[in-house]
C-alpha positions in Angstrom: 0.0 0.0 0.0 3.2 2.7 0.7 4.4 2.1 -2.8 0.9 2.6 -4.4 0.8 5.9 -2.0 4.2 7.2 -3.0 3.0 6.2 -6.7 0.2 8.5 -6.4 1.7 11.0 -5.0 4.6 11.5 -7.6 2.0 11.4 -10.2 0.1 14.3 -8.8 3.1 16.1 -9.0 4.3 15.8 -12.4 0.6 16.4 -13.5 0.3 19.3 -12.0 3.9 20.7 -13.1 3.0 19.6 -17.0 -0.9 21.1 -16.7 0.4 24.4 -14.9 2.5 25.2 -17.3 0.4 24.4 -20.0 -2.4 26.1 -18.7 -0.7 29.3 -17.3 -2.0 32.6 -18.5 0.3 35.5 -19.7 -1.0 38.6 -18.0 -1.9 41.0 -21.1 -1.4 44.3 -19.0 -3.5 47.4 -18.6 -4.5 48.9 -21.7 -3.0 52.5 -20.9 0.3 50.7 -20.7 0.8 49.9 -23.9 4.2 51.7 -25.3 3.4 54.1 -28.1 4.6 53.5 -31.2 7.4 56.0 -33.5 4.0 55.5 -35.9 1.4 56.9 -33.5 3.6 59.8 -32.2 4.1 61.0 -35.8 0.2 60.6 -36.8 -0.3 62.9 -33.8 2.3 65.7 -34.4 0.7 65.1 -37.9 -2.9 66.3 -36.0 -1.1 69.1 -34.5 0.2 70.6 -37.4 -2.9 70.0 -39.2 -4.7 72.4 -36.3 -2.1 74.9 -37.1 -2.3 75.4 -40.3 -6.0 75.6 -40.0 -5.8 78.0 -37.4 -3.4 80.3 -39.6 -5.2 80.1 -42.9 -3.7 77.6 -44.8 -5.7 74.8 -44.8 -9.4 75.8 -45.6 -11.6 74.0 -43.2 -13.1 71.1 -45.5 -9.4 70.0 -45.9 -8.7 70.3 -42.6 -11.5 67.8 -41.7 -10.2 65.0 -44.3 -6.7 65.5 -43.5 -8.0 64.8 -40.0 -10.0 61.7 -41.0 -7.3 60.2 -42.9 -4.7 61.0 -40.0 -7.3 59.6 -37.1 -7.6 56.2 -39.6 -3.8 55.5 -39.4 -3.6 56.2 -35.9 -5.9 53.8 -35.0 -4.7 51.4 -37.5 -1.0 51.7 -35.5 -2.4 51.9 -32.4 -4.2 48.2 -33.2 -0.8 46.8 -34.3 1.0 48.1 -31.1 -1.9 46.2 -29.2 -1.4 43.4 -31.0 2.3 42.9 -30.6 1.5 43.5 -26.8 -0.6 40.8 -26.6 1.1 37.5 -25.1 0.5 34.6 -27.7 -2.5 32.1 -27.0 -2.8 28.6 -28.6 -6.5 27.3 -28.8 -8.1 26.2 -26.5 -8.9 22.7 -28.2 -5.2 22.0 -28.3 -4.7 22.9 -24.9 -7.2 20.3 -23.6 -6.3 17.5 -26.1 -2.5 17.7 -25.0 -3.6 17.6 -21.4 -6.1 14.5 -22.2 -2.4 13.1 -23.5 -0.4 13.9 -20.7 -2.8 12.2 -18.4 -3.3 9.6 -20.4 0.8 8.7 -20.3 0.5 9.2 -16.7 -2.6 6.9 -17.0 -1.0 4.2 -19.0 2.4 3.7 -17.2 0.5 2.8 -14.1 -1.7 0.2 -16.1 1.4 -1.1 -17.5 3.2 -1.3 -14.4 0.1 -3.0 -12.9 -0.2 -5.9 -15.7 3.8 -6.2 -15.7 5.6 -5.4 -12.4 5.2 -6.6 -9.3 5.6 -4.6 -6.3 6.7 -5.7 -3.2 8.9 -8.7 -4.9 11.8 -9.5 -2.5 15.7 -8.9 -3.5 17.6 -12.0 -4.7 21.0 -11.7 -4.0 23.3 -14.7 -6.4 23.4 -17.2 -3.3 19.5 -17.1 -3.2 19.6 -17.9 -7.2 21.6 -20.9 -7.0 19.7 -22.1 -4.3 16.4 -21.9 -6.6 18.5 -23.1 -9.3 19.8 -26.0 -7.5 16.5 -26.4 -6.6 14.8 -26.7 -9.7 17.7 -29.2 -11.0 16.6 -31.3 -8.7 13.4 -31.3 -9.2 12.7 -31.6 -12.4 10.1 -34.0 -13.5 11.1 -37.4 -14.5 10.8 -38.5 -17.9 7.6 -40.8 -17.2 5.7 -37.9 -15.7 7.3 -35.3 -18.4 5.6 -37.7 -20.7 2.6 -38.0 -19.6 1.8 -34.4 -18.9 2.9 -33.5 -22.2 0.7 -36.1 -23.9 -2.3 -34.4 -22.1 -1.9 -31.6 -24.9 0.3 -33.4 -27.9 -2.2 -33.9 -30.7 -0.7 -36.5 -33.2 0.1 -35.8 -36.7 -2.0 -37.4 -39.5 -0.8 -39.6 -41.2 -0.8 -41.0 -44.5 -2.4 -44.7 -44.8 0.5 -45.9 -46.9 2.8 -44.6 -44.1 1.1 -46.2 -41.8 1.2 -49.5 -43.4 4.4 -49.5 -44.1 5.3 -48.9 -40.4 3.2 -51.6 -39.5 5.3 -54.0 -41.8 8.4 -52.6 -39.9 7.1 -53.1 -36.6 6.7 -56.7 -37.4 10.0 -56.9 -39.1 11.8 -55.5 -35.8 9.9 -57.9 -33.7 10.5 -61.0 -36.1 14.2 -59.6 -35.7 14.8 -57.6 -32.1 18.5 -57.9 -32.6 18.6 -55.8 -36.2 20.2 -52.7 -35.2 19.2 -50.8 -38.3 15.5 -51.5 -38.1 15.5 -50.5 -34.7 17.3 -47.3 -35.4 14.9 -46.5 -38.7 11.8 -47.9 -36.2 13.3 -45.1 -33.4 13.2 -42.6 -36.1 9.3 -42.9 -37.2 7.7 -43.2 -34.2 9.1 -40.3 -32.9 8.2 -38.7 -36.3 4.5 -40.0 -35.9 4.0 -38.9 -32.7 4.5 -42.1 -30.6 7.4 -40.6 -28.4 6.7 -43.9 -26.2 7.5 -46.1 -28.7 10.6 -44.6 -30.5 12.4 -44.0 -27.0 12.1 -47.3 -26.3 12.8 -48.7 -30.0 16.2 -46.1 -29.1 16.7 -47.9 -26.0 16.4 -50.8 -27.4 18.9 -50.7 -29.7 21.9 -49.1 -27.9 21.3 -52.4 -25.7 22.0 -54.3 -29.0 24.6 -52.7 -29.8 26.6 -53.1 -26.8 30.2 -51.5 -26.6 29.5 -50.8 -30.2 27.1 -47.7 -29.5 28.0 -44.8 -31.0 27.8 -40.7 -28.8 24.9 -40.1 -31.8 23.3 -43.3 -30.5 22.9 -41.7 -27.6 22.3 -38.1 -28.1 19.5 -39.3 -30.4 18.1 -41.2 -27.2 17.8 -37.9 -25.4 16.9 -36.0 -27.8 14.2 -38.6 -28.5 13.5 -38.5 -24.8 13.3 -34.1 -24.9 10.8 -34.1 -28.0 8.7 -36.5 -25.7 9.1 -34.6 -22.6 7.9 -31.6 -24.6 11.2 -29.6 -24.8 12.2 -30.7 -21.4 15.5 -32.1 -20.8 14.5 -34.7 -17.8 17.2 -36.4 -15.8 17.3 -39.0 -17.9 17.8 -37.0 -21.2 20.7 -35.8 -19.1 22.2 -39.3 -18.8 21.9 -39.9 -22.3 23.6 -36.4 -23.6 26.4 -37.5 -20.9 26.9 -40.4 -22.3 27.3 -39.2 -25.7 29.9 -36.8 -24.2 31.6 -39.2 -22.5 31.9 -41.0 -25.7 32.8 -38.0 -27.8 33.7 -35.0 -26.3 32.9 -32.9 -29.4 28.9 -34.2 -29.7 27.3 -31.1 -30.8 23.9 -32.3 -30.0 24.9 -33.4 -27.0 26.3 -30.1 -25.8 23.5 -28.3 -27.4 20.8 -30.1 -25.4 23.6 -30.0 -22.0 23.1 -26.2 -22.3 19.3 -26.2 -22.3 18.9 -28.1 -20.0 21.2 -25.7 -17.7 18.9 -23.0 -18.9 16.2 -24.4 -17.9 16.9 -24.7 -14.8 18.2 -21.1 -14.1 21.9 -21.6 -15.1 22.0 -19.3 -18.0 25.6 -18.3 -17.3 26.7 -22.4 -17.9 24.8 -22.4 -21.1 26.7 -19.3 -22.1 29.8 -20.7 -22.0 28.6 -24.4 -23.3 26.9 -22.4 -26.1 29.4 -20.0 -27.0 32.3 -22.8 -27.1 29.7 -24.9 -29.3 29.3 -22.3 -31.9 32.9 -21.8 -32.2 33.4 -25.9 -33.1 30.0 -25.6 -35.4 29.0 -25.2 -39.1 26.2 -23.0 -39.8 24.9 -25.7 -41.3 24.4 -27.7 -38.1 21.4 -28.1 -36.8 21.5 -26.9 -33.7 23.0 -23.4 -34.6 20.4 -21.7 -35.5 18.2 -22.1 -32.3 21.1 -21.1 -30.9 21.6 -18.2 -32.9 18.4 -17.2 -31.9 18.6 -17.7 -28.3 21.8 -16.4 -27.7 21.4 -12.5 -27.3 18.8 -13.5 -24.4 21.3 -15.9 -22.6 24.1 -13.7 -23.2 22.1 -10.7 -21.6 21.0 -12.9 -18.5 24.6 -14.2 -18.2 26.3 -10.6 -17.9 26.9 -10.0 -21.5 25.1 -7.5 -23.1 27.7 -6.7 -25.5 28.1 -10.3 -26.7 28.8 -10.9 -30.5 28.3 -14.5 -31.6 31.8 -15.8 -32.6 33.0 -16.8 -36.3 31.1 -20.6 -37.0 34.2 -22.9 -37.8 36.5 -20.3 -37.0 40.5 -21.6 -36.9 43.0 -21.5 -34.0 43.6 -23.0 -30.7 40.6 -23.1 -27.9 41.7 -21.6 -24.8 41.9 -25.6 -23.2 44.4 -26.4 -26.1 46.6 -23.6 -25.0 46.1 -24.6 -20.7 46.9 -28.4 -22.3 49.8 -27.2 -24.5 51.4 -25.3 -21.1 52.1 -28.5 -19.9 53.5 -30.4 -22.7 57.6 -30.4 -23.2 58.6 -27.7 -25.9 59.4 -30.4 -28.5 55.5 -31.5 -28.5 53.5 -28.2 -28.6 54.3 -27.9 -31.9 52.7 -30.8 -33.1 49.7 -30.5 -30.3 48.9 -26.6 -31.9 51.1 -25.6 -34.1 48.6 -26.0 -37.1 46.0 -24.2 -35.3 48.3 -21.3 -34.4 49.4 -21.4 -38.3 45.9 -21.2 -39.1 44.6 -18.7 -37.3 47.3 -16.3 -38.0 46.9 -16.7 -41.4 43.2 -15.9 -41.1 44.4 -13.2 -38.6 46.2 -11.6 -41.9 43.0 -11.7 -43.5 40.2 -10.2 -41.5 42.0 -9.5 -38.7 39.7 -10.3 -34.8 38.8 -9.4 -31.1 41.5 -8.8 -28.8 40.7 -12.3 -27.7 41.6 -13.6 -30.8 44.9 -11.9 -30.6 45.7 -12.4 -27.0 45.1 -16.8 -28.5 47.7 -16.1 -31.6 49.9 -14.1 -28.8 49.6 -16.9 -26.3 50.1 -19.5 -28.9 53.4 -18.0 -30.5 54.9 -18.4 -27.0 53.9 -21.4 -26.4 55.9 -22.4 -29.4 58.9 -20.5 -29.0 58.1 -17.8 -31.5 59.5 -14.7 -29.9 60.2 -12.7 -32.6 56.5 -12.9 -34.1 55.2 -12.6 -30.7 56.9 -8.9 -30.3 56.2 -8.2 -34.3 52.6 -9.0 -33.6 51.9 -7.7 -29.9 53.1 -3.6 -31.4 50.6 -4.2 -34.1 47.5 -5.4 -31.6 49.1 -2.8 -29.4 48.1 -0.1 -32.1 44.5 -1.6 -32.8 43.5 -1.6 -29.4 45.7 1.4 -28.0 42.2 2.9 -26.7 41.3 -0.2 -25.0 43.1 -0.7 -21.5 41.7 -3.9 -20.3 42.1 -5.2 -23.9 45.8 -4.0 -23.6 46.3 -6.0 -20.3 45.4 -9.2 -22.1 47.2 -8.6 -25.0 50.4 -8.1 -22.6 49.4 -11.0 -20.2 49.4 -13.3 -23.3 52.8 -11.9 -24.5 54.4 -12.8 -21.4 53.1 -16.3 -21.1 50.7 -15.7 -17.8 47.0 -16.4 -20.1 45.1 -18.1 -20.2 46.3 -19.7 -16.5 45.4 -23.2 -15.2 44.5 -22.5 -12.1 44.6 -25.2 -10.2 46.4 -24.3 -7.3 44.9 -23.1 -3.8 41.4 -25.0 -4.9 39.0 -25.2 -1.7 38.2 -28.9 -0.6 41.0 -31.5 0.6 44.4 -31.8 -1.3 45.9 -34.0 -3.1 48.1 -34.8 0.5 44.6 -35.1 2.5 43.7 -37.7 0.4 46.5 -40.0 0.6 47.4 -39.7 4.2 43.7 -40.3 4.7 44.1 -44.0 2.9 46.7 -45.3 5.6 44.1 -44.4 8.4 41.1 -46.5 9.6 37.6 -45.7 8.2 36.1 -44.3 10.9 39.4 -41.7 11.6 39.5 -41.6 7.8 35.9 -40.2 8.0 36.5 -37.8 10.0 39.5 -36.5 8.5 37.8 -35.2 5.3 34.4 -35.7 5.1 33.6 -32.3 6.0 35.9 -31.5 3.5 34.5 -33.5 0.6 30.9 -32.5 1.7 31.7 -28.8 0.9 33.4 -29.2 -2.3 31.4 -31.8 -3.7 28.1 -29.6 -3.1 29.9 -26.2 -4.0 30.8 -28.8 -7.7 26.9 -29.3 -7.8 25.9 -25.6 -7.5 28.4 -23.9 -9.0 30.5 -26.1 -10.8 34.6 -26.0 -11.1 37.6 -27.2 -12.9 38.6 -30.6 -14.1 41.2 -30.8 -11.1 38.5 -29.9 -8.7 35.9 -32.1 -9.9 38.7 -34.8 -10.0 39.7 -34.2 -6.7 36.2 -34.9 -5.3 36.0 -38.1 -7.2 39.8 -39.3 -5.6 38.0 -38.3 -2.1 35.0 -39.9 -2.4 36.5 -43.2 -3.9 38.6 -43.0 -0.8 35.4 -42.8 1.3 34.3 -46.2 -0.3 31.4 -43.3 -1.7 31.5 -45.2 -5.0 27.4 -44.5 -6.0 27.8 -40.8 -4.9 30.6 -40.7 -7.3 29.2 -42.0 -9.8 27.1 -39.3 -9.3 28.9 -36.7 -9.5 30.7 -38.0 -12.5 27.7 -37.5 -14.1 27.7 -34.1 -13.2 31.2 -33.2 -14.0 30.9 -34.8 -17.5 27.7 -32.5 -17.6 29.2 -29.3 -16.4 32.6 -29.5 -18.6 30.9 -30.8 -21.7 31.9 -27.3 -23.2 35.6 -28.1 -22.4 37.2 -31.0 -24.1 40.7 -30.9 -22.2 39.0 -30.7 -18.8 36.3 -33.3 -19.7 39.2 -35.9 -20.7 40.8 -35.1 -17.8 38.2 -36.4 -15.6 37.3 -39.1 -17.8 40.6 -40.2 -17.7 40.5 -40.2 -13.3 37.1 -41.9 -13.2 38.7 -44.8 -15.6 41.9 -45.2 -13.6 39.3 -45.2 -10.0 37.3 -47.6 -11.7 34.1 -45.5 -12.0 33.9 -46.3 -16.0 32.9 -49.6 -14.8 
């Protein structure tokens, strides 16, 4: 009720400031006030000479009395001109009230519009209260049975042509006289879903990555949740999840996989993770991809929720190291880097020649000629980004920190959660004393992971602790997760792919 009264009150006032001044009236003045005019003063000395020359004979008294009358005429003619100037200037009165009908009807509107969109009283949400809701809503997202279901309550199936139909029934009966024929099931998968039977084609899908054993391919699987999302209606239920991270897990570089990882994370009120998933995915795609466009068209709205309203979509295909190829190439002996980025570096300086690119891009080629051992270039090519960005102080402090060798950093040192020392001192203890040691420990890190996410070494480092807990389902867990969370960042990804294999959690 105080903001409504506050409301009011502010409108009052910048009604009454807009009428008043519309409506103000000029004083026009006393009559008698009115400044004679040079025009009026010489009519009357005009009247006075006229009265003289009468009086002395030379002006007979017929044209006396017109000279008079003429004289009289242009004085009042000047005297109504004088008036007129006088007089302050007055727009009608019409246009007076329609412009106030306007300005109250502004006044009007905003307050309608603020009543139908805003919503007073709504509480502050500061970023921990966020990921709370957002952790929240990850968690409880519906299942894909009830996804399912309440989607079919308003799915209306296609129609469909009778010799469609029969042909799909001769399929059906094909795939059941011969369960085990991987591509019937997959062209089975494919029409039902097209038909409208989501039921049936997710578990025609199913069905065949259990056929295909270890031979199941990352678009065996990203089809399965993406199967499982066009059933869901558009959701991306825990169990699409498993699928996509499977498909990551198989290939790193899945770009339906990644596409769907980073809707899902919007979904769920993460849109700064499916920035970074999104914006990494459009620099491995093709335009001709299929999952560009929506992303093309989504983008500007995630970028603005995720803190960047300046955001330009990068270059599809575009050439040159990722940022994780330069952290990987850091720790490679010089003799190796050359063959681990030394074509991507040649690449994108050559396009670099060409079209030139963001300070981002020159800070890679910068980083990337050091990393190689190409001084020379590196000073040749830092004075010319120098001179393009010479207005541009923060882009001038990346520029320099890739010259020098200190971006992009792998930072992996000081990470909260138990060290790498924790953990194996905590293996020659006894479980109970080996619970205690870290379990606080691991319990902060492993839910700061969930919420926020980290880096491969962090997300690794939970795993070695909770392995060492004999924790083994809630690391499988969080596997999960971290294949999830770093599906945008092929080095880190491997990394803890590579960890969960040698702990045993591939298994």
């Amino acid at each position: 009720m105080l903001f409504w009264i506050v409301v009011a009150i502010v409108l009052l006032l910048v009604a009454l400031v807009f009428l008043s001044a519309l409506w103000r009236l000029r004083m026009e003045g006393d009559e008698n006030d009115i400044t004679e005019s040079a025009d009026m003063r010489v009519y009357r000395d005009q009247l006075s000479e006229v009265d003289r020359d009468r009086a002395r004979g030379t002006l007979s008294e017929d044209d006396a009395e017109r000279a008079r009358i003429e004289i009289s005429r242009k004085l009042l003619e000047a005297d109504r001109a004088a008036r007129a100037a006088a007089a302050p200037p007055r727009s009608p009165k019409t246009a007076r009230i329609a412009a106030s009908v306007v300005i109250l009807g502004c006044l009007g509107g905003a307050v309608a519009l603020y009543a139908y969109l805003g919503d007073d009283g709504y509480a502050d949400q500061p970023i921990g209260t966020r990921l709370a809701l957002a952790d929240e809503s990850y968690l409880g997202r519906p299942h894909q049975d009830q996804a399912e279901a309440d989607f079919a309550k308003t799915f209306k199936k296609p129609q469909v042509d009778a010799q469609f139909a029969a042909l799909m029934d001769k399929l059906r009966q094909a795939v059941k006289d011969r369960p085990d024929d991987p591509q019937g099931l997959r062209l089975l998968a494919r029409n039902e879903i097209t038909m409208g039977n989501f039921a049936d084609g997710v578990a025609a899908q199913q069905q065949l990555i259990k056929v295909l054993g270890d031979k199941v391919t990352a678009d065996d699987q990203a089809d399965l949740g993406e199967y499982m999302v066009i059933a869901a209606g558009g959701l991306v239920t825990p169990e699409a999840e498993a699928a996509f991270g499977q498909a990551v897990q198989l290939d790193k570089t899945n770009g339906r996989a990644r596409y769907y990882i980073g809707l899902m994370m919007a979904q769920n009120g993460r849109p700064d993770r499916t920035f970074r998933i999104w914006d990494a995915l459009l620099t491995d795609s093709k335009a001709s991809d299929d999952w560009v466009k929506p992303m093309l068209a989504n983008m500007p709205t995630i970028a603005w929720l995720a803190g960047q309203p300046d955001y330009q979509p990068p270059e599809l295909g575009r050439d040159g190291p990722s940022l994780s190829d330069l952290v990987a190439a850091q720790k490679l002996p010089q003799a190796q880097r050359a063959g681990a980025i030394g074509d991507k570096v040649d690449a994108l300086q050559a396009r670099m020649a060409n079209q030139g690119g963001s300070a981002e891009d020159w800070a890679t080629l910068l980083a990337g000629l050091r990393l190689l051992g190409r001084d020379d270039q590196v000073t040749a090519i830092l004075s010319e980004a120098r001179g393009t960005f010479a207005k541009a102080p923060e882009a001038l402090k990346l520029l320099d920190q890739a010259a020098k060798g200190t971006w992009p950093a792998d930072v992996t040192a000081d990470l909260p959660g138990p060290s790498a020392e924790d953990v194996k001192n905590a293996e020659s203890l006894s479980a109970q004393d080996r619970q205690q040691m870290i379990q606080g420990m691991v319990d902060g890190l492993v839910s700061r992971l969930e919420i926020d996410g980290g880096s491969a070494a962090e997300w690794t480092r939970a795993l070695r602790a909770l392995m060492t807990l004999n924790q083994k389902d809630r690391a499988h867990d969080l596997l999960a997760k971290a294949q999830t969370a770093l599906a945008a960042d092929q080095s880190a990804l491997e990394e803890v792919t590579a960890t969960a294999k040698e702990l045993g959690l591939d298994q």
